[in-house]
C-alpha positions in Angstrom: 1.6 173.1 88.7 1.4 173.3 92.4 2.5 171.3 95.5 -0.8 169.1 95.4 -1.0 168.2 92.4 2.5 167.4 91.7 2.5 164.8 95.0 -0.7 163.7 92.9 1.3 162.6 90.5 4.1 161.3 91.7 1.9 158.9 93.9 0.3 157.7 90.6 4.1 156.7 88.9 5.3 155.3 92.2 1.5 153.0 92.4 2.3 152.2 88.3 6.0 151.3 89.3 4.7 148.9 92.1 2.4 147.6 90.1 4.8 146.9 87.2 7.5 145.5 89.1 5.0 143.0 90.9 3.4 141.9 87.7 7.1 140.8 86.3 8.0 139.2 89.6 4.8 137.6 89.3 5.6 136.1 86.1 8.7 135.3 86.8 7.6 133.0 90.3 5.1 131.2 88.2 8.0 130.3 85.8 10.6 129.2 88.8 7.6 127.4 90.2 6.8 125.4 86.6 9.9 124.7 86.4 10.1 123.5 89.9 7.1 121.2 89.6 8.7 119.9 85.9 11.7 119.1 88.4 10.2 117.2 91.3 7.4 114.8 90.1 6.4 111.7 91.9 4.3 111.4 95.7 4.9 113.6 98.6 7.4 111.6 100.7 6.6 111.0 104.4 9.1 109.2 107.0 6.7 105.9 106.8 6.3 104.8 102.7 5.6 100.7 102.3 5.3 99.4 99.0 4.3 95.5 98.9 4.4 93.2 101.9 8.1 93.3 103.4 9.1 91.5 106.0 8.6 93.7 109.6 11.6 94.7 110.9 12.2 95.7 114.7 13.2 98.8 114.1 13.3 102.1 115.9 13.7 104.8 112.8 12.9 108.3 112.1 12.6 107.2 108.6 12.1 104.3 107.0 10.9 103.1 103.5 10.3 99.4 102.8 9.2 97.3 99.8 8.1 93.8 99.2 8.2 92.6 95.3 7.5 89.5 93.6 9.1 90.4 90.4 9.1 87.5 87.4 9.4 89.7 84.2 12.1 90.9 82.3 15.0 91.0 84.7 16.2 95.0 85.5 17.1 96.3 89.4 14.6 97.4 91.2 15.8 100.0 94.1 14.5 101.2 97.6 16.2 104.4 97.3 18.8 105.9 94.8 21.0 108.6 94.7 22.5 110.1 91.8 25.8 112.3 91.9 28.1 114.3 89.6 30.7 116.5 90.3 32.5 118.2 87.5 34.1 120.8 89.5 38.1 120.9 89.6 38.2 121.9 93.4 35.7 120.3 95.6 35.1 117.0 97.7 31.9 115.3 96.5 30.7 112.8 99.2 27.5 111.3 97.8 25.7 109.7 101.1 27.4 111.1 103.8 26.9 109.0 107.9 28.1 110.0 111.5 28.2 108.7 114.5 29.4 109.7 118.3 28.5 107.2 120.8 29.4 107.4 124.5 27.7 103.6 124.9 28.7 101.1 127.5 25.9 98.3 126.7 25.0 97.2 123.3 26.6 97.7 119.6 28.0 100.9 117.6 27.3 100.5 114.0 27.7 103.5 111.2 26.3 101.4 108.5 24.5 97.9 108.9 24.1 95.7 105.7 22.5 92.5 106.3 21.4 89.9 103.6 19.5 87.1 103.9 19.7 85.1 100.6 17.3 82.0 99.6 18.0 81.8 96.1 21.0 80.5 94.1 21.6 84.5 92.0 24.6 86.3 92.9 24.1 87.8 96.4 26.6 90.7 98.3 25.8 91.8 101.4 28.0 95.4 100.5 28.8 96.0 96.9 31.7 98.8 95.5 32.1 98.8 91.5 34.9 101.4 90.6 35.6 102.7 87.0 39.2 104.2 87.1 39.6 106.9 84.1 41.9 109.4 85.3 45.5 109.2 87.2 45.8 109.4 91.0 44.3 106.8 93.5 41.2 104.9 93.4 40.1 102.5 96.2 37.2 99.9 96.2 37.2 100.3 99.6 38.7 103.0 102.0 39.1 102.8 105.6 41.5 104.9 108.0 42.2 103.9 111.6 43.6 105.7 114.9 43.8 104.8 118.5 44.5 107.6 121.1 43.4 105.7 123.9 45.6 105.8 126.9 44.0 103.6 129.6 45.6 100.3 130.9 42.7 98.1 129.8 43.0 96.1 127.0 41.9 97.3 124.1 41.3 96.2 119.6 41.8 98.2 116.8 41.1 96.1 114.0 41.2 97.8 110.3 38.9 94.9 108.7 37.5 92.1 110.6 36.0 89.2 109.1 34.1 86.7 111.7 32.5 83.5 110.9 29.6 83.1 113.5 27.5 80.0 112.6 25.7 77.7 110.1 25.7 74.2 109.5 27.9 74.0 106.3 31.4 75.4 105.9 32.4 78.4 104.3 35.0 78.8 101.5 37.2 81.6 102.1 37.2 84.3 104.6 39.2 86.7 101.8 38.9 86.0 97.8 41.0 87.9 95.4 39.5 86.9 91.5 41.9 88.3 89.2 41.7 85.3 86.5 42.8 87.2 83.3 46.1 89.1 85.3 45.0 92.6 86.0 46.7 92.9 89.3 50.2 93.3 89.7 50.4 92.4 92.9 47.3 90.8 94.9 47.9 91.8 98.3 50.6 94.6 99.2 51.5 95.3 102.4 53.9 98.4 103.6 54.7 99.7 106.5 56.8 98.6 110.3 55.6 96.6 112.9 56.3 93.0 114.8 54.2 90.8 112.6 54.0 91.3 108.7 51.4 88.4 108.6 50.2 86.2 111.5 48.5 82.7 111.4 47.8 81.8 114.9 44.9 79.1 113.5 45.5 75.7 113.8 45.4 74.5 110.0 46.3 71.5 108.8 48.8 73.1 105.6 49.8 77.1 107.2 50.7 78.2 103.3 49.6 76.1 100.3 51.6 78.2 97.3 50.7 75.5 94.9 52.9 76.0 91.9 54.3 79.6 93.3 57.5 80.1 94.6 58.7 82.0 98.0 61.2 84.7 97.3 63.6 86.4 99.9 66.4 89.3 99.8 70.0 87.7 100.2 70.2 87.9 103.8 67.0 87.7 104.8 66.1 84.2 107.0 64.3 81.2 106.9 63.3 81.2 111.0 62.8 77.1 112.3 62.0 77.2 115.4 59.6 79.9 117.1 62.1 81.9 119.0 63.8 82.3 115.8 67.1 81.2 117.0 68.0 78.6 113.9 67.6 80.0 111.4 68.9 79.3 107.0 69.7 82.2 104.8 71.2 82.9 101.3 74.5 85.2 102.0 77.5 86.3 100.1 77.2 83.1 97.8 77.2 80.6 100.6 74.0 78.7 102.1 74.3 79.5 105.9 73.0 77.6 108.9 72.4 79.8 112.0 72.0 79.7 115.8 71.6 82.6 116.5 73.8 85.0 115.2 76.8 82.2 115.1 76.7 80.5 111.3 77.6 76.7 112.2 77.3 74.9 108.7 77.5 76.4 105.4 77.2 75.5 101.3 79.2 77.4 98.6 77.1 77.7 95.9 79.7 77.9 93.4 81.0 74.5 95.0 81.0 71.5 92.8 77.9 69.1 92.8 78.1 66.6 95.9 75.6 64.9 97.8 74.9 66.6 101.3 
């Protein structure tokens, strides 16, 4: 066979080969894509979608969705926009909705997530709601927030970790903080650890400070009863003996192993 015609046909099995190999990747797009469109279903989403007749909200947004519903059937959630996450990896840190913010503002407020309710009916209403389902061993939080200060100017300055402010309305509120733990499930409702000046501070003017009801207050032997606000006089339990301090001098004292007397 000579030169030309073996080119000849080696140009025909390299055109077949082509063609084969495009014909199965051919195939094999229009599968991914199927499958693709059996995935995604729904409308095309844009960064304006209104469904009913919300209220208008002064808002600059690159993206917004809003719905008005006047829902009176059988009584199921109805959702602006969900988001659905599982993670069954051993090694990984699965954030499902994920915000950040660096602001350099003088004028005006810094918010990373705004929640805002406005509630006219008598249902259960939360303005931010955490449910947690605790399976497993290690830590799980309702709520998780970490705080740092590195400033290192002269003017004052507020780190707050949680701050709860009451700013208006014509009818009281009932608590600021609410703990529901009727059927005992916490050990302990509030723990606090750590060092610092102030374990607890009340600087309100109330008309009962600490209402404990039928609980009791419990302190280490040697630990003081403070009655005055410099905390020089103080009354502690100490090496069986009830001791009245000024200071550090003890100037009255009751054994309690003593015999019963009137004081």
């Amino acid at each position: 066979m000579n030169d030309k015609a073996t080119a000849t046909s080696s140009g025909r099995r390299r055109f077949l080969l082509t063609g084969f190999i495009s014909l199965i990747a051919g195939l094999f797009s229009g599968r991914s894509a199927a499958a693709a469109a059996a995935r995604n279903t729904g409308e095309p989403v844009t960064t304006r979608m209104r469904q009913g007749e919300p209220p208008a909200q002064p808002l600059d947004t690159m993206l917004l969705f809003e719905r008005g519903d006047d829902n009176n059937g059988r009584a199921i959630t109805h959702e602006v926009l969900s988001l659905i996450h599982q993670e069954k990896g051993k090694h990984s840190y699965p954030w499902t909705l994920y915000t950040s913010l660096e602001t350099h503002h003088e004028t005006g407020d810094a918010c990373v997530v705004c929640s805002r309710l406005h509630k006219y009916g008598p249902g259960w209403s939360s303005g931010l709601h955490s449910e947690v389902f605790n399976h497993s061993r290690g830590v799980a939080l309702g709520v998780n927030i970490e705080m740092s200060n590195d400033y290192g100017g002269t003017e004052e300055t507020v780190a707050t970790g949680l701050n709860i402010q009451a700013v208006g309305g014509t009818a009281p509120m009932q608590h600021g903080i609410q703990i529901h733990d009727g059927s005992n499930h916490f050990q302990t409702a509030i723990n606090l650890k750590g060092k610092g000046t102030t374990g607890v501070d009340l600087p309100g003017s109330f008309q009962v400070g600490l209402n404990l009801h039928d609980n009791h207050i419990r302190l280490n032997e040697g630990a003081c009863v403070e009655l005055d606000g410099k905390g020089a006089i103080k009354v502690r339990y100490k090496n069986n003996r009830i001791e009245f301090l000024n200071g550090d001098r003890c100037f009255a004292h009751l054994d309690v192993n003593g015999a019963d007397h009137a004081v």
